[in-house]
C-alpha positions in Angstrom: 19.7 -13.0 24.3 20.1 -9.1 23.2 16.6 -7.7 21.7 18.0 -6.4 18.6 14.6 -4.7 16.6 11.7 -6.5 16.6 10.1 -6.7 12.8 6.1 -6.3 13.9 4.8 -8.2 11.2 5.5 -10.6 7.9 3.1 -9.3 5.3 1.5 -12.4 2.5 -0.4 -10.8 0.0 -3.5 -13.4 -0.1 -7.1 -13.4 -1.9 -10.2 -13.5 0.6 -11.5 -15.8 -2.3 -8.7 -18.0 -3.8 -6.2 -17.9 -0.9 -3.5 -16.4 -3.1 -3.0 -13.5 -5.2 0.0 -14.7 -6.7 3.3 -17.4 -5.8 2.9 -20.4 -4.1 2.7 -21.5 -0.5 1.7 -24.5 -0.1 0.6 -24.2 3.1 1.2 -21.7 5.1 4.1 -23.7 6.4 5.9 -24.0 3.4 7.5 -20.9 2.4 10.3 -20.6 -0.3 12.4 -17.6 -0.9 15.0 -15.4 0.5 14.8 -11.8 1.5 17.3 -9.3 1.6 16.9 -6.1 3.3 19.4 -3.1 4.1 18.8 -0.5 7.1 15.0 -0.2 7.9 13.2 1.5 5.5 9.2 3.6 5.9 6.9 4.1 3.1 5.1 7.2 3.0 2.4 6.8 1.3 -0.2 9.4 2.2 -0.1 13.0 2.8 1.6 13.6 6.5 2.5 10.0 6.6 -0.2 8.6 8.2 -3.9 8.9 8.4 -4.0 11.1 11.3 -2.0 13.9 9.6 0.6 13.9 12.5 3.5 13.9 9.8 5.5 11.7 12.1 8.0 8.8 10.8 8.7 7.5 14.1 10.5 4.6 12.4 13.5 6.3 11.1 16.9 5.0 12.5 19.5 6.9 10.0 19.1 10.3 10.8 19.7 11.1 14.4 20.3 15.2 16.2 24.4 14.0 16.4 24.6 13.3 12.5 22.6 15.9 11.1 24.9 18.7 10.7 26.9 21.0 8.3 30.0 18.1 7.7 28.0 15.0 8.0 24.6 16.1 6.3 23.8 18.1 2.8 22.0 17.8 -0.8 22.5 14.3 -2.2 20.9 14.9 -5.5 17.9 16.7 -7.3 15.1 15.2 -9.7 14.3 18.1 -12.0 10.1 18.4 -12.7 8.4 20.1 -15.7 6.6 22.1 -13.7 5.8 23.6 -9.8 5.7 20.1 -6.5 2.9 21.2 -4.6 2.3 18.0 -4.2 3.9 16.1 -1.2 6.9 13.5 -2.8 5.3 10.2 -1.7 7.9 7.6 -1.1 8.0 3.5 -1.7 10.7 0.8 -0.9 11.7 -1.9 -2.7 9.2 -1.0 -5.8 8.8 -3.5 -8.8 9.5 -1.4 -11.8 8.1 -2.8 -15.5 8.8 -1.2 -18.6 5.5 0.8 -20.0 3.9 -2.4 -21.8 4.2 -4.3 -18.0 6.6 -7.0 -20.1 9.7 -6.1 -19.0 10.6 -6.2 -15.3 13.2 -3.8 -15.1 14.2 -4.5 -11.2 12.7 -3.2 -7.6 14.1 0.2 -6.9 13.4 2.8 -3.6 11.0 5.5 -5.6 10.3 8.7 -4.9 6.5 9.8 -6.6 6.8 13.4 -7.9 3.2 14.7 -8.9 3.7 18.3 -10.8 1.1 21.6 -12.0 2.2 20.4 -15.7 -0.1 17.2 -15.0 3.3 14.9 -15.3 3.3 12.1 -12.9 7.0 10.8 -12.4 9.1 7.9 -10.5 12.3 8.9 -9.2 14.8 6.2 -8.2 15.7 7.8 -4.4 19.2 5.9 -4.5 20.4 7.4 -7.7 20.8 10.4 -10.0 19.5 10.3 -13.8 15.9 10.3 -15.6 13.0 9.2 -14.3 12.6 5.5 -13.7 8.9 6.4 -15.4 7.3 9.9 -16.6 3.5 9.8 -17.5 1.9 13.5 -18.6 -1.6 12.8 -17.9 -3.6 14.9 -20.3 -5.4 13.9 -23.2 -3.6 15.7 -27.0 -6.3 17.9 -27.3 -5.8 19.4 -23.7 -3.9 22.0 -21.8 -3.1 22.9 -18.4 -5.6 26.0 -16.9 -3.3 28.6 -16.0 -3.8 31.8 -13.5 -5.0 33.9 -16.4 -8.3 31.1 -16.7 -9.2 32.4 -13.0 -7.9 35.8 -12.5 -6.2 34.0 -9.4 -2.9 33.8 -8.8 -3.1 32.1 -5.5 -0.9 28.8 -6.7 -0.2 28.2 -10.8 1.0 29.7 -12.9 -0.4 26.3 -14.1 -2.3 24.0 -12.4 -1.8 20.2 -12.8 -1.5 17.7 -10.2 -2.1 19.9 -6.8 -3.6 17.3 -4.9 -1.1 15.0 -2.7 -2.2 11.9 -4.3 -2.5 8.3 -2.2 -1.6 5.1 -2.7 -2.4 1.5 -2.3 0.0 -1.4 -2.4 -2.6 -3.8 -2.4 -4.2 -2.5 -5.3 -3.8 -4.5 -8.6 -0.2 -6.9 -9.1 2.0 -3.9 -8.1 -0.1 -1.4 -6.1 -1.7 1.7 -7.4 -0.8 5.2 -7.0 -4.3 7.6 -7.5 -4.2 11.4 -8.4 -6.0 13.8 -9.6 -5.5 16.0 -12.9 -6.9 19.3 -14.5 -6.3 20.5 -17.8 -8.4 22.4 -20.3 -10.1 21.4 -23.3 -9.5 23.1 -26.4 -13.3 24.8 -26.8 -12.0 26.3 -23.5 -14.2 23.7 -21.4 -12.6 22.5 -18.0 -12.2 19.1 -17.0 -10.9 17.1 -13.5 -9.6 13.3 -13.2 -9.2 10.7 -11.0 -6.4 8.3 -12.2 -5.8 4.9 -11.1 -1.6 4.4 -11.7 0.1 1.2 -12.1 2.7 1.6 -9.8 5.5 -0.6 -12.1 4.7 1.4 -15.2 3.2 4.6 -14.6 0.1 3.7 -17.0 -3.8 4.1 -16.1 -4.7 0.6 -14.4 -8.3 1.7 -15.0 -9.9 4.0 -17.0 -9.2 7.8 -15.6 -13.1 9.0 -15.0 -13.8 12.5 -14.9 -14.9 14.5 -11.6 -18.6 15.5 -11.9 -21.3 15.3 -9.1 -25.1 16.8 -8.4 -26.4 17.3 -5.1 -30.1 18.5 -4.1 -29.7 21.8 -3.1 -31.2 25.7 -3.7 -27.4 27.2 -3.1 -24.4 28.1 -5.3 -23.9 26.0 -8.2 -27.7 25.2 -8.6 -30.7 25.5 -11.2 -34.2 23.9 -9.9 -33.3 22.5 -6.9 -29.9 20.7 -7.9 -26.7 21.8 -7.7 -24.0 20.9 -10.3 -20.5 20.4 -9.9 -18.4 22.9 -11.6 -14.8 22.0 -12.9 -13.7 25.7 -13.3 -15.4 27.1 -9.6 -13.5 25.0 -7.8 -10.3 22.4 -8.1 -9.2 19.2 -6.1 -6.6 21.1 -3.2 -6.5 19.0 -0.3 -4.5 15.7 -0.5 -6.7 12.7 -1.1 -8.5 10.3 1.8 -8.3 6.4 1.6 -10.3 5.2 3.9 -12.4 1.5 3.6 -11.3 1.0 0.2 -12.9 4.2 -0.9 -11.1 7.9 -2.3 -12.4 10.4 -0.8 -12.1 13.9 -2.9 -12.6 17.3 -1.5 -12.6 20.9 -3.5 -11.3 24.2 -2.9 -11.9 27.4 -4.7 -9.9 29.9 -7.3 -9.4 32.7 -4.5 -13.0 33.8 -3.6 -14.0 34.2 -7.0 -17.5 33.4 -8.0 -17.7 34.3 -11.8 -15.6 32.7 -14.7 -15.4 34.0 -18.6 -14.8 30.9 -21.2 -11.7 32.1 -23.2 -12.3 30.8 -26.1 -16.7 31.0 -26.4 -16.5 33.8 -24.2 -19.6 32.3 -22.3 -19.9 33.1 -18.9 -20.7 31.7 -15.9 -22.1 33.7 -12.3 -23.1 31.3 -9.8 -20.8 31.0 -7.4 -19.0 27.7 -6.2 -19.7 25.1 -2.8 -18.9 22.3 -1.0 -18.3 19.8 -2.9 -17.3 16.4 -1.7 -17.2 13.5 -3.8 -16.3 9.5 -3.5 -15.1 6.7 -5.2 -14.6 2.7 -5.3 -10.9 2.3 -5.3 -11.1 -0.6 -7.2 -13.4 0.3 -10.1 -12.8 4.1 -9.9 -17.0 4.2 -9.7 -18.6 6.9 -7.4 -20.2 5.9 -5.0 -21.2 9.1 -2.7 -21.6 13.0 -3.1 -21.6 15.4 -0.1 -22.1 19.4 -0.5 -21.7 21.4 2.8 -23.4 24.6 1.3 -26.4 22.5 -0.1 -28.5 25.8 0.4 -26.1 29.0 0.2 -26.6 32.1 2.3 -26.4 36.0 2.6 -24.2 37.3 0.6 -21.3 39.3 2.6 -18.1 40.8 2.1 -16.3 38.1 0.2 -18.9 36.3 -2.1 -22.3 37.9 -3.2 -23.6 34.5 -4.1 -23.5 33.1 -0.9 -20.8 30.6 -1.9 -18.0 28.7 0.2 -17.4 26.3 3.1 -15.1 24.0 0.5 -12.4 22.6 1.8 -8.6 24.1 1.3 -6.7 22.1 4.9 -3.5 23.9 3.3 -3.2 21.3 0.7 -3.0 18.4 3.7 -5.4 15.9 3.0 -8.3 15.7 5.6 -7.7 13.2 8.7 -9.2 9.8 9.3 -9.7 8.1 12.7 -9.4 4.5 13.2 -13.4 3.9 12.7 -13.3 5.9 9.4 -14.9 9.0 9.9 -13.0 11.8 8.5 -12.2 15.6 10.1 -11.4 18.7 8.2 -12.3 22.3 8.4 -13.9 24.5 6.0 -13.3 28.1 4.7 -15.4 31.0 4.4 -19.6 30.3 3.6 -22.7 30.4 5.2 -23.4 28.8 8.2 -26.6 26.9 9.0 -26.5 23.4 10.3 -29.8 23.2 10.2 -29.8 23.8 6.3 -26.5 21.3 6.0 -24.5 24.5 5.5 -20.9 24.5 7.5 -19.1 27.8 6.7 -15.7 28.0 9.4 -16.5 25.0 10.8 -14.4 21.3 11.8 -16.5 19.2 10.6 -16.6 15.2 11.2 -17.8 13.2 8.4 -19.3 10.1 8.2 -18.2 7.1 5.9 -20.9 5.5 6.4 -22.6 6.1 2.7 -25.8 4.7 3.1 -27.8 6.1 0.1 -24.7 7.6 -1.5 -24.7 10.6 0.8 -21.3 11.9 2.9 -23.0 13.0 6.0 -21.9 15.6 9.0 -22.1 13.2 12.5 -20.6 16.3 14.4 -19.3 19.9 14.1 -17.3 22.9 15.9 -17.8 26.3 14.8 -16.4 29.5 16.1 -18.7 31.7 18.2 -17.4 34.4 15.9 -18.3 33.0 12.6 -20.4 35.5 10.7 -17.2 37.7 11.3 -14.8 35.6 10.4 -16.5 35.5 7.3 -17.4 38.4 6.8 -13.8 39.7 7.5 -12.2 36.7 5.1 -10.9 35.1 8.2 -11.4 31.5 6.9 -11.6 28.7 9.9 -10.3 26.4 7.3 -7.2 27.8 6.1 -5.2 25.5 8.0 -5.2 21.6 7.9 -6.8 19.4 10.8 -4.6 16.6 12.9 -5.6 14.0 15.2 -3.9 13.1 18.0 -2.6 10.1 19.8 -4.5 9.1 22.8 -3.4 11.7 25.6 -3.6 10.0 29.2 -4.8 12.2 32.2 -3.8 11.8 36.3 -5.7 9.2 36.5 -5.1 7.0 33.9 -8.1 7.9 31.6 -7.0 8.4 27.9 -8.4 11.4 25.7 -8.5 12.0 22.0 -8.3 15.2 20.6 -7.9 17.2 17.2 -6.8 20.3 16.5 -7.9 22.2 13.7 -7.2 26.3 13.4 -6.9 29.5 10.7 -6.7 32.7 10.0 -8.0 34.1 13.7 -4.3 32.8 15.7 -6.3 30.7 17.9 -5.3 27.5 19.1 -8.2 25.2 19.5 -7.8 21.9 21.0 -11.4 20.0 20.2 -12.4 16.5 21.4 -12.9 13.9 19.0 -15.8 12.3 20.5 -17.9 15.6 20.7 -16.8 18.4 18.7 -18.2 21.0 20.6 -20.9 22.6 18.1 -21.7 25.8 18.1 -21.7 28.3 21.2 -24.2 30.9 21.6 -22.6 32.3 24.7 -20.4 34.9 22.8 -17.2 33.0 23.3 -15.8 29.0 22.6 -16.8 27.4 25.7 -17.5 24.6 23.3 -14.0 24.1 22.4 -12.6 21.5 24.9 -9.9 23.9 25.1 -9.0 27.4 23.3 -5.6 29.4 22.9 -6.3 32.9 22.3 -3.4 34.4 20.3 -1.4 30.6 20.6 -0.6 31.5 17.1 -0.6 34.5 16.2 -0.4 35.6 12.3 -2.8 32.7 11.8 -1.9 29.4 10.5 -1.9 28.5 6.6 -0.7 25.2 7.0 -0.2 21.7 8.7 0.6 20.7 12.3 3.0 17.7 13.4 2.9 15.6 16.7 5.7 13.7 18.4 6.4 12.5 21.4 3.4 14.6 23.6 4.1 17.5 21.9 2.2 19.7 19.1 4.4 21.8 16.7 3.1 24.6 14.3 4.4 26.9 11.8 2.2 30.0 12.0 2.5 33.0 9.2 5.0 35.4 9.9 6.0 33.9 13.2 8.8 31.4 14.5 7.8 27.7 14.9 6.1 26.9 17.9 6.0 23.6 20.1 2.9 23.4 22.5 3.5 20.6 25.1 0.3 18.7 27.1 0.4 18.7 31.1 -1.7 16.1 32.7 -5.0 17.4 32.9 -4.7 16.7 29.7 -4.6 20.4 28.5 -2.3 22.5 26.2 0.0 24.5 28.9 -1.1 27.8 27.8 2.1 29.4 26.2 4.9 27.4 23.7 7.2 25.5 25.5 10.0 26.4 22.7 10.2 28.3 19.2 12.9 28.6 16.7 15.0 31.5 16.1 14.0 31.7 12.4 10.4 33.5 11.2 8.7 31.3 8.4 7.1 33.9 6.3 3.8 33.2 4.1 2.6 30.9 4.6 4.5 30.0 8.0 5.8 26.1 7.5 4.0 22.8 7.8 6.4 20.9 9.8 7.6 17.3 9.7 9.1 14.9 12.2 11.8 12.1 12.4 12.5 10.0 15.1 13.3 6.4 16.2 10.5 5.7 18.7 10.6 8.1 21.0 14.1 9.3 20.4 16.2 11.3 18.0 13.5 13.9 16.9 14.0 15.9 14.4 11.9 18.8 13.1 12.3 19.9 9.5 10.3 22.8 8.1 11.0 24.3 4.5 10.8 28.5 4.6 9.7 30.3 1.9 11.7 33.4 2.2 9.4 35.0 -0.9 7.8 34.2 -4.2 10.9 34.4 -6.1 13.7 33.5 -3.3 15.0 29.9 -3.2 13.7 28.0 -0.5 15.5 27.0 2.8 15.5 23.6 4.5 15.9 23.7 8.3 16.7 20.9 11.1 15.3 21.6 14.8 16.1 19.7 17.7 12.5 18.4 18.7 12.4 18.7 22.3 14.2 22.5 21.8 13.2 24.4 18.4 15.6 27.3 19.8 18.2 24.6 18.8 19.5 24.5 15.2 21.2 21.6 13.8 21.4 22.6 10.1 20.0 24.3 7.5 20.3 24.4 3.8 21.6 28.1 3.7 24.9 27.1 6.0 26.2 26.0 2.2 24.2 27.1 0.0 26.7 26.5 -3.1 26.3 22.7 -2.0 22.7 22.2 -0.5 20.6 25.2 -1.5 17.1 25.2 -3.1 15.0 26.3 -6.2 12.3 28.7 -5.5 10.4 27.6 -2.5 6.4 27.5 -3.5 3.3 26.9 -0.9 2.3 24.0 1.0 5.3 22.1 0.8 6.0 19.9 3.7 9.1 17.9 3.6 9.3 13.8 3.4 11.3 11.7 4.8 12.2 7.9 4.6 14.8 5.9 5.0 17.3 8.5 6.1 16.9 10.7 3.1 14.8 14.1 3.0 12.8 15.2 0.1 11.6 18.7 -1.1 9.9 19.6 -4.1 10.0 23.3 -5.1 9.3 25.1 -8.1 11.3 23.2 -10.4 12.6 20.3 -8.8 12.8 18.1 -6.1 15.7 17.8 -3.9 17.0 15.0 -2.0 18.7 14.9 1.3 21.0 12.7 3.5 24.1 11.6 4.7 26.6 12.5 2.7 29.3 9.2 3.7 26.9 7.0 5.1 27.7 3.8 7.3 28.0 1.1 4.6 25.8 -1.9 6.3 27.2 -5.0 7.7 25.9 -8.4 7.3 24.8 -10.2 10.4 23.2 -13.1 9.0 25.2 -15.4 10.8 24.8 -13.9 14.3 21.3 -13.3 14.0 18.1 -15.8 15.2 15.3 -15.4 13.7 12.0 -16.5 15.7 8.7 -16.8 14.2 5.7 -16.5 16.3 2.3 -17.0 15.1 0.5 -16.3 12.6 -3.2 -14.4 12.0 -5.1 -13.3 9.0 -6.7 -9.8 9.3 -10.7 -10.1 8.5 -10.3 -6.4 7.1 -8.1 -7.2 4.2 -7.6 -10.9 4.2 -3.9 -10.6 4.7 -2.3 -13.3 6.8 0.7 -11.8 9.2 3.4 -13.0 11.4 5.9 -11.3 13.7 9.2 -12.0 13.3 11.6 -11.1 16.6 14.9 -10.9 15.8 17.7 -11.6 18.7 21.5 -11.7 18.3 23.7 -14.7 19.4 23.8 -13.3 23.2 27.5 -11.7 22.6 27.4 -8.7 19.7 25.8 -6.0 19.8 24.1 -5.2 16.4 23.5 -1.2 15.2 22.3 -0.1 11.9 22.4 0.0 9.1 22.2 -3.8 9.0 22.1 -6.3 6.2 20.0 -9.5 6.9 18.8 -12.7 4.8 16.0 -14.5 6.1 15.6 -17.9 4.4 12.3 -19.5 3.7 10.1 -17.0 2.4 7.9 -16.6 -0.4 8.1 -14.9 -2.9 5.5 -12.8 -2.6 6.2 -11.9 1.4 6.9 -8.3 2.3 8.7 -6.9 5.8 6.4 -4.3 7.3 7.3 -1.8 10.1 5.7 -0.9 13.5 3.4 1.3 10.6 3.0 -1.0 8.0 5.5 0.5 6.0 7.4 -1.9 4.1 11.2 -2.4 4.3 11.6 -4.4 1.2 10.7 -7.5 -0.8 11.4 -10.8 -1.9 14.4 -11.8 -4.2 
């Protein structure tokens, strides 16, 4: 018997209460549908795939370094947006789709979830061209969007929307819920931030949107007798949003460094600086249910903000990272520092879920030696986004788990998970488990990748570099490889496909300027000196819109997608291998099954073995009899490959 793929595990949506959500079982034993899936397809359904940030689909099997070239690989199609994709396109197989009013089922389509700075939330069918499959502009009649003008910043906009990577939840509600936030302006000239719950099928609130507002005890920025407020126009939801326990975990970045806003329609005005505001929510009821500040108390005014403001958290529009326990890492941009005081300026910090008395707590911290001048000098620690990495195994067996997080100084700081490191005194990081000096140099505004035992980063200014691990384990001190091509501002967040541990791929988008379409490269992973394409080759056939900040390319199911300043762009094979049936050469064994006391969903694997004579490839077409109709096919991941018919 040939091991052809092995499908990890049979998701049954059930009820920890009832047994069932919806269909019929009848026992586990008695299931009753068919299912028909093509190729093997990955959700993404987070920022960077994956809760650790690595943005890594290590189940891809389309796109391989021999078919990703100039004749076989280009532009598919593009999905024009009303407004600039800062957002990360967000990607879901074998979606149901319902007309507005939920009625109507309109069919299950591969979507792709475009969030843009007009506030419009759209689905995209990924397998063809045409209108959205749903378009919902989140804003209320009376509102607008806040544009650069509101903050004399003209860091992102020239509107701001939907910036946030939102997150979403396919267990959440009949279809699954997509949840993102919004800002718009109000027309006395008042700011306002949302957190929307999105039916998935129809593109309509599922709840009640509730509007971002938090206080915190606390002397600092943002404060009048002891409590600080939360203030919609001081600071805006940047960084992607954290699921984590069934909870949405927000985090706030500010308008440049500025601490003073003018309302443009009272002409009121407002001087007291912005901080660290943190804020969460039920996922299921959309009520909060814990505030964190990391500037509770403020500090000496330097440089950058005379009201001792900062240490919010930016992460280069990645959303923070999440260990398998829950607690959550990210670093923080310019502020005061002060642990003693809960304030975190340039700092990774490790947060707690744990919200005992409605409080987001800091278990554990690494800070610079150099912090006061790094702040001083606008040398933000948190300019760049934090990753974890897989478990790292040493000579002797013993496994290590690190994270990197690093910013404007070029520094490469490896930290370990388990104990930050804290702050040095000694005049240099000795606390860091292990430092690069000048590893990246230009300083990093954006996110890593991992694949394979290797780190890759896209530093300002500079080529893209790829750090490999020896077996101590440490970082071997200089890049193993880099690509020929500079990524200008920011530098390039990169992603990753592979099959396993094979065909990797490195795609990073570079911005060649503010007003210069983008362009789409494809690196051999194990050599970034080795191009396989890029979007400029032909640009008449694949070229880009205007490339903006932040963007890191998705990909899923053998397609790539990019959003820019007007549109998002879809890549792939441009004469892909039709699939082949193989339903009649194909055993299908079912091992046991277990229910998960986490979420109450049952699971089975499913190993799939061919007749001991053909030798099966993808893409593949396969009907496996006797499931409900309810059951999903799930990846190594969790991803889904497709539903029920």
């Amino acid at each position: 018997m040939r091991l052809v793929r092995i499908i990890d595990h049979l998701k049954q949506t059930f009820s920890p209460v009832s047994g069932l959500v919806s269909g019929s079982l009848g026992g586990v034993g008695c299931l009753c549908a068919a299912f028909t899936a093509t190729g093997l397809a990955v959700d993404t359904l987070t920022s960077r795939v994956d809760n650790a940030r690595t943005s890594l689909n290590a189940d891809e099997v389309t796109l391989t370094p021999a078919n990703v070239n100039l004749n076989a690989f280009g532009k598919l199609r593009v999905f024009p947006t009303d407004g600039q994709v800062y957002a990360q396109p967000l990607y879901v197989s074998s979606a149901p789709i319902y007309d507005s009013t939920g009625a109507n089922f309109r069919g299950r389509y591969n979507v792709v979830i475009v969030g843009s700075e007009k506030n419009t939330l759209s689905a995209f069918n990924a397998d063809a061209s045409g209108p959205a499959l749903w378009s919902n502009r989140l804003m209320g009649s009376n509102e607008a969007n806040p544009t650069n003008d509101d903050f004399s910043c003209a860091d992102l906009g020239p509107t701001f929307g939907i910036t946030a990577t939102p997150v979403i939840d396919l267990q959440q509600g009949p279809h699954g819920r997509i949840f993102v936030t919004t800002y718009t302006k109000s027309s006395d000239g008042n700011f306002h931030q949302y957190l929307h719950a999105i039916d998935l099928a129809t593109g309509q609130d599922a709840l009640p949107a509730v509007e971002l507002g938090a206080t915190y005890p606390g002397t600092g920025p943002e404060s009048s007798n002891g409590t600080q407020t939360f203030h919609p126009f001081a600071s805006w939801n940047r960084a992607g949003l954290v699921l984590s326990n069934r909870t949405i975990y927000i985090f706030f970045g500010s308008h440049c460094d500025n601490e003073t806003f003018t309302n443009s329609v009272t002409g009121a005005q407002y001087a007291n600086g912005y901080s660290g505001f943190i804020m969460a929510y039920d996922e299921g009821t959309l009520k909060q249910v814990a505030v964190g500040n990391l500037n509770p108390s403020g500090g000496p005014p330097n440089n950058w903000v005379k009201y001792g403001s900062g240490n919010t958290i930016w992460n280069a529009g990645c959303a923070p990272a999440v260990d398998a326990a829950g607690n959550i890492y990210a670093p923080t941009g310019n502020g005061p520092f002060n642990p003693s005081q809960g304030n975190y300026g340039d700092s990774c910090v490790k947060l707690s879920t744990d919200l005992t008395g409605g409080r987001i707590n800091v278990v554990d911290s690494f800070t610079p030696f150099d912090q006061a001048t790094l702040a001083n000098l606008d040398k933000d620690y948190g300019s760049g986004a934090a990753m974890l990495i897989p478990g790292q195994t040493d000579a002797n067996g013993q496994k290590h788990y690190f994270v990197t997080a690093n910013g404007k100084d070029g520094n490469l700081y490896l930290l370990n998970r388990d104990n930050l490191g804290g702050y040095s005194t000694s005049g240099s990081n000795d606390n860091a488990y292990q430092e690069i000096v000048g590893g990246l140099q230009g300083g990093v505004w954006s996110s890593p990748a991992y694949f394979h035992g290797a780190l890759y980063f896209g530093p300002n200014g500079q080529p893209l570099r790829r750090y490999v691990f020896d077996r101590t384990p440490l970082l071997k001190a200089s890049s193993s490889s880099s690509s020929g091509t500079p990524y200008q501002y920011p530098g390039a967040s990169p992603a990753i496909s592979a099959w396993g541990s094979t065909n990797g791929i490195v795609w990073a988008l570079q911005r060649v300027s503010s007003s210069a379409p983008g362009v789409l490269h494809a690196y051999n992973s194990g050599n970034l000196a080795l191009e396989l394409w890029n979007s400029g080759q032909n640009s008449g056939r694949d070229g880009l819109d205007t490339a903006v900040k932040f963007v890191v390319p998705t990909i899923a199911n053998g397609r790539v997608f990019v959003g820019t300043a007007t549109t998002v762009s879809e890549f792939g094979l441009l004469n892909p291998t039709p699939a082949v049936d193989v339903t009649g050469s194909v055993t299908v064994l079912q091992h046991r099954i277990s229910r998960s006391p986490i979420n109450g969903y049952y699971r089975q694997t499913v190993t799939l073995t061919d007749a001991g004579s053909t030798v099966l490839s993808a893409p593949l077409s396969l009907v496996l009899p006797g499931l409900s109709p309810n059951a999903q096919l799930a990846n190594r991941s969790g991803g889904t490959t497709g539903s029920a018919n």
